[in-house]
DRENFI-165973 format. One line per 4 residues: number of its first residue (from 0); their letters; for each residue x, y, z of N, C-alpha, C, O. Coordinates in nm, 2 decimals, always signed. Atoms other than C-alpha are relative to their C-alpha. Example, Ala and Ser with C-alpha at 12.3 -4.5 7.8 and 13.67 -1.06 7.14 Angstrom:
<rs>
0) as) +0.09 -0.12 +0.00 +1.23 -0.45 +0.78 +0.09 +0.12 +0.00 +0.19 +0.12 +0.07; -0.09 -0.11 +0.00 +1.37 -0.11 +0.71 -0.08 +0.11 +0.08 -0.03 +0.22 +0.09
</rs>
This chain:
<rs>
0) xxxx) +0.14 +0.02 -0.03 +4.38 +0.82 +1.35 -0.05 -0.13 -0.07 -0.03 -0.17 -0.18; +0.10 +0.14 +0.09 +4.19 +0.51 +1.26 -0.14 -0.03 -0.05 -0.24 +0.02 +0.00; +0.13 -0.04 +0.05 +3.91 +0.42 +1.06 -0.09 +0.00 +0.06 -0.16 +0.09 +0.02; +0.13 +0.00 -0.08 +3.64 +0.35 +1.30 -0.04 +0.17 +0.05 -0.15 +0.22 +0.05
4) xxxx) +0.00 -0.13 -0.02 +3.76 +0.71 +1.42 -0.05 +0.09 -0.07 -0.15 +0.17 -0.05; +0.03 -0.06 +0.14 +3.75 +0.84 +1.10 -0.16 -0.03 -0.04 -0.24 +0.07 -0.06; +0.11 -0.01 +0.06 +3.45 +0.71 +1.00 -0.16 +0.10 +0.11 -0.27 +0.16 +0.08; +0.13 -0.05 -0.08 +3.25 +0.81 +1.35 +0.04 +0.14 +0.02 -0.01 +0.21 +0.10
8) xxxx) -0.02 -0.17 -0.04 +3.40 +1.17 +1.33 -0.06 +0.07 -0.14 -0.08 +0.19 -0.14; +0.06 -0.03 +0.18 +3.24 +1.19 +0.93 -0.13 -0.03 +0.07 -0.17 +0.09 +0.10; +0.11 -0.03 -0.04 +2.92 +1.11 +1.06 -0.10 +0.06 +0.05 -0.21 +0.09 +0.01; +0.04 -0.16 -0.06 +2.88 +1.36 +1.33 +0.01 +0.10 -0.03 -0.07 +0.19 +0.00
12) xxxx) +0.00 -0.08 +0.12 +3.02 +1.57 +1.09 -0.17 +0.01 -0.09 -0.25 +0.10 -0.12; +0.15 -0.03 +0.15 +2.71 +1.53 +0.84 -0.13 -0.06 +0.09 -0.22 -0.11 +0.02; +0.11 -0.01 -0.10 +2.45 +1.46 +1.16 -0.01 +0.17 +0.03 -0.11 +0.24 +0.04; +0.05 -0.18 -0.09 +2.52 +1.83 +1.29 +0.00 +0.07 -0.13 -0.04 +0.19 -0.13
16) xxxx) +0.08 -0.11 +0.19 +2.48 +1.95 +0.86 -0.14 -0.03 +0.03 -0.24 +0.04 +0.01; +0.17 -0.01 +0.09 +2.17 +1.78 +0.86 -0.08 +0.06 +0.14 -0.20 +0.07 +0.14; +0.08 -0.05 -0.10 +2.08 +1.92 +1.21 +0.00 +0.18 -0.01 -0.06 +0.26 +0.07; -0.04 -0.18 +0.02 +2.18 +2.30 +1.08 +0.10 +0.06 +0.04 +0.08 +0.17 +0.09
20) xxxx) -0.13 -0.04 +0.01 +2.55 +2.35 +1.09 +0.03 +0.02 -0.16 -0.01 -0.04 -0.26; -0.01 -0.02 +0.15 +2.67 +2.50 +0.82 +0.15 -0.08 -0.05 +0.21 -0.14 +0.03; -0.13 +0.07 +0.01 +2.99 +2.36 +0.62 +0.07 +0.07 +0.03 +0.18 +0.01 +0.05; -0.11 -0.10 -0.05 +3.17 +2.64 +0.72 +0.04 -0.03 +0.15 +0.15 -0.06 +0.20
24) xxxx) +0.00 +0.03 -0.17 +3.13 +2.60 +1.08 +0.04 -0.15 +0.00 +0.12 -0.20 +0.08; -0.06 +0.19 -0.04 +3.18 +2.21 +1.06 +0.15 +0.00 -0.05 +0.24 -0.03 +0.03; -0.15 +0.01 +0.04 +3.50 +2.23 +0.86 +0.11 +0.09 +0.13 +0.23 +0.07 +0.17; -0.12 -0.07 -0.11 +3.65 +2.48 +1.12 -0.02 -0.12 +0.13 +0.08 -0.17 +0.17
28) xxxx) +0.01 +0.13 -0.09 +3.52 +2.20 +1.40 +0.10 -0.05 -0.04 +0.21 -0.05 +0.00; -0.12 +0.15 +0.05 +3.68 +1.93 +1.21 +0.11 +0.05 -0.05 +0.19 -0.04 -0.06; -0.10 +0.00 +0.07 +3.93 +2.08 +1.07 +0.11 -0.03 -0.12 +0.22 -0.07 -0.14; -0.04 +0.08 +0.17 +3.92 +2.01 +0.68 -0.08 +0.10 -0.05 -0.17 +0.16 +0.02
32) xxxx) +0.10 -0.08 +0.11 +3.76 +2.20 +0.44 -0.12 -0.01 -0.07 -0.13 -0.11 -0.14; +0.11 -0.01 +0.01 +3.40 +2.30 +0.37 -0.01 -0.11 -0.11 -0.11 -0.18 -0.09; +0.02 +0.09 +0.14 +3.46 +2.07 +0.01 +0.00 -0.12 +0.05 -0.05 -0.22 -0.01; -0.01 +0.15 -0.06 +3.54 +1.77 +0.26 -0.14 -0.01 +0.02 -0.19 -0.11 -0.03
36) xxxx) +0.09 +0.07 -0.10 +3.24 +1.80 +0.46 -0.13 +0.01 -0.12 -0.23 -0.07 -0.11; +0.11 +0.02 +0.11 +3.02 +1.88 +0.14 -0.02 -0.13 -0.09 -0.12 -0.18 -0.13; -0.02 +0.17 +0.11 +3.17 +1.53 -0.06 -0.04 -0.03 +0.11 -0.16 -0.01 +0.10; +0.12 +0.08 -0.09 +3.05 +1.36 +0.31 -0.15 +0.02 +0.00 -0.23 -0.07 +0.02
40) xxxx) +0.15 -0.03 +0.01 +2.73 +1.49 +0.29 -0.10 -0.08 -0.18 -0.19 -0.15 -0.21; +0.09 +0.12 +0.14 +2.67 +1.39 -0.09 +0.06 -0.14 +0.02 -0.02 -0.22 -0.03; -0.03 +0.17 -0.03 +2.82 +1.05 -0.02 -0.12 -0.04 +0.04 -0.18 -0.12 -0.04; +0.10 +0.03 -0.08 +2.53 +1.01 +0.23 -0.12 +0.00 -0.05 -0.19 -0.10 -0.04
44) xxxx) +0.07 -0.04 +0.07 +2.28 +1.19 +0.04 -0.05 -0.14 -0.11 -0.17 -0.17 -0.12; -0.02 +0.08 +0.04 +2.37 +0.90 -0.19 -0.05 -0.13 -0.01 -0.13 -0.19 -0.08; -0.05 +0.20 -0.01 +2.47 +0.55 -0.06 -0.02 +0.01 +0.15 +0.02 -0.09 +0.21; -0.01 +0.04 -0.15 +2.38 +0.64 +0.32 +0.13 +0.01 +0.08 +0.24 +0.04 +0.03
48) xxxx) -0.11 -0.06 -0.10 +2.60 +0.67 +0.61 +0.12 -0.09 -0.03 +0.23 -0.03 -0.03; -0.09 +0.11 +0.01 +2.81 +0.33 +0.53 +0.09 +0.04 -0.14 +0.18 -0.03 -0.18; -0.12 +0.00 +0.10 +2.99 +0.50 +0.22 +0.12 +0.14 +0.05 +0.19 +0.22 -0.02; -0.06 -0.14 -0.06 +3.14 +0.75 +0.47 +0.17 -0.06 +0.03 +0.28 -0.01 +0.03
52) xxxx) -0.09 +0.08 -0.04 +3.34 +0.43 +0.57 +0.15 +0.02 -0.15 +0.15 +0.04 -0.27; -0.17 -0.01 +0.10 +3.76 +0.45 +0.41 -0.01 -0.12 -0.09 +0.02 -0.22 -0.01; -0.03 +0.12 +0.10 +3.75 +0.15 +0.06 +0.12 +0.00 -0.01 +0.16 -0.11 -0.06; -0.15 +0.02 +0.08 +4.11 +0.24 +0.00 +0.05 -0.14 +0.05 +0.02 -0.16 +0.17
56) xxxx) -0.04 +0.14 +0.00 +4.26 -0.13 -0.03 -0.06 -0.09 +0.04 +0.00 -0.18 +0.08; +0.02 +0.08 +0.00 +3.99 -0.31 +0.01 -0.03 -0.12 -0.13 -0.08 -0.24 -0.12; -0.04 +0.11 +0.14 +4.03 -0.49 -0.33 +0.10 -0.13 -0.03 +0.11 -0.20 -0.13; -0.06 +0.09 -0.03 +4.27 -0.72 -0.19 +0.12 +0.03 -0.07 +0.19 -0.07 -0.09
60) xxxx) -0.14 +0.02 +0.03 +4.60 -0.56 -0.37 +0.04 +0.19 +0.02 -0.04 +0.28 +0.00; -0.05 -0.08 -0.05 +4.80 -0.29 -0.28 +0.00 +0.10 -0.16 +0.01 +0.06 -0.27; -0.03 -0.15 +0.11 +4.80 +0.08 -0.49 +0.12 -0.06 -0.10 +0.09 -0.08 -0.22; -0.14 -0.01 +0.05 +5.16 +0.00 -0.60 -0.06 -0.12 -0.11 -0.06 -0.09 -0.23
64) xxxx) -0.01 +0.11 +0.10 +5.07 -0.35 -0.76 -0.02 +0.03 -0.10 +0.07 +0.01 -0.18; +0.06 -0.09 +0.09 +4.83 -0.16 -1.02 +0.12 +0.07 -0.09 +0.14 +0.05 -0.21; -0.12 -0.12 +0.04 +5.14 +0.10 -1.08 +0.11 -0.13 -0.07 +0.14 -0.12 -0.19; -0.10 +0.06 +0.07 +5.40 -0.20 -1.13 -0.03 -0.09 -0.09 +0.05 -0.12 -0.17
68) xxxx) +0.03 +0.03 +0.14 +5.19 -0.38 -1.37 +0.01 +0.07 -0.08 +0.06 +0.01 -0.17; +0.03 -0.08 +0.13 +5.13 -0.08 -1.61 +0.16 +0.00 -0.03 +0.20 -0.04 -0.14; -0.14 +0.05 +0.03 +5.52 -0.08 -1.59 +0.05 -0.05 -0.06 +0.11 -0.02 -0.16; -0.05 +0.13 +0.08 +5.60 -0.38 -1.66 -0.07 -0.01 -0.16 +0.01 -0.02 -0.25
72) xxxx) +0.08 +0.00 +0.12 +5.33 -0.38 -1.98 +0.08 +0.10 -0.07 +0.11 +0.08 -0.18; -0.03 -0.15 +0.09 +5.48 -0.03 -2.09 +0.19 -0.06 -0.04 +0.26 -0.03 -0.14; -0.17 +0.05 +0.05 +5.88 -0.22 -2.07 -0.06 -0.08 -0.10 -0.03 -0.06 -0.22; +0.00 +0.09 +0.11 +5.72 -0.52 -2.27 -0.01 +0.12 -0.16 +0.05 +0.10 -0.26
76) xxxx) +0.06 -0.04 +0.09 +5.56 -0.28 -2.50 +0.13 +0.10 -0.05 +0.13 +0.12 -0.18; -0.14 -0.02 +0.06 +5.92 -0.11 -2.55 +0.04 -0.08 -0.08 +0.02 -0.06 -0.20; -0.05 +0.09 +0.05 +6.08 -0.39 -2.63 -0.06 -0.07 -0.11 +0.01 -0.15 -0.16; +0.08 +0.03 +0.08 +5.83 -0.50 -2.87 +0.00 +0.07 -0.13 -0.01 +0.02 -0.24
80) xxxx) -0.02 -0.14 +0.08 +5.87 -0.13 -3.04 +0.11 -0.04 -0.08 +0.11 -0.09 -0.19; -0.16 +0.06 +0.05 +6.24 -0.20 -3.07 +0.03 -0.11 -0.09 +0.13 -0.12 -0.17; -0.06 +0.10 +0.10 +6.22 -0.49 -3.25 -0.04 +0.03 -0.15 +0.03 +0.04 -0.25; +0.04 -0.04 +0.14 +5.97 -0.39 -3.48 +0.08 +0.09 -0.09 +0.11 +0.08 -0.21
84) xxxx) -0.10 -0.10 +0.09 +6.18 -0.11 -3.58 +0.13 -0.07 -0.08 +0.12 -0.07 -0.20; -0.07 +0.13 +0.02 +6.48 -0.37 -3.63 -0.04 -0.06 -0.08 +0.05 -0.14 -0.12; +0.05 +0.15 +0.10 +6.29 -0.60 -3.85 -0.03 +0.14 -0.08 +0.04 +0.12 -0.18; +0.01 -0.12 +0.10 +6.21 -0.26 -4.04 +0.09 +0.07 -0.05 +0.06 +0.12 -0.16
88) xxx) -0.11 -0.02 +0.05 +6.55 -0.15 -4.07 +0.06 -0.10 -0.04 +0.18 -0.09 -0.06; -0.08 +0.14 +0.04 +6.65 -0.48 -4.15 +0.17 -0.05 +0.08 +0.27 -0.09 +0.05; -0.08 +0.05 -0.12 +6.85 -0.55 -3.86 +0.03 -0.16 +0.04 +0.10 -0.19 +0.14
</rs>
């Protein structure tokens, strides 16, 4: 499915709440769970219809990059351990 999809199937979603569907009845519609269509509704409630739209990646760097920096920080921060210990055993 794609986001345009996504986002115009979240909307009619939380048009037919605020027209008197219940979340029960919408989630069996849509086919997600009442907790889905409740977080789209306070989204809206919120920041308006435009925070219905998907942010994931738009920060310009991929999930993973995030993950293989703390990585890399956490090997330096090994090897850093190691030494100290070494200079403390008199290595």
């Amino acid at each position: 499915m794609n986001q345009k999809r996504d986002y115009d199937i979240k909307v009619k979603a939380v048009e037919e709440f605020f027209e008197g569907s219940s979340t029960e009845e919408l989630a069996l519609s849509y086919n997600v769970s009442d907790r889905t269509i409740r977080r789209w509704v306070e989204k809206v409630e919120m920041d308006g219809f435009e925070a219905l739209h998907d942010a994931r990646g738009k920060n310009g760097r991929k999930p993973s990059d995030e993950k293989d920096a703390l990585i890399e920080l956490q090997k330096a921060e090994i090897l850093l351990l190691k030494k100290l210990l070494d200079l403390k055993r008199g290595c």
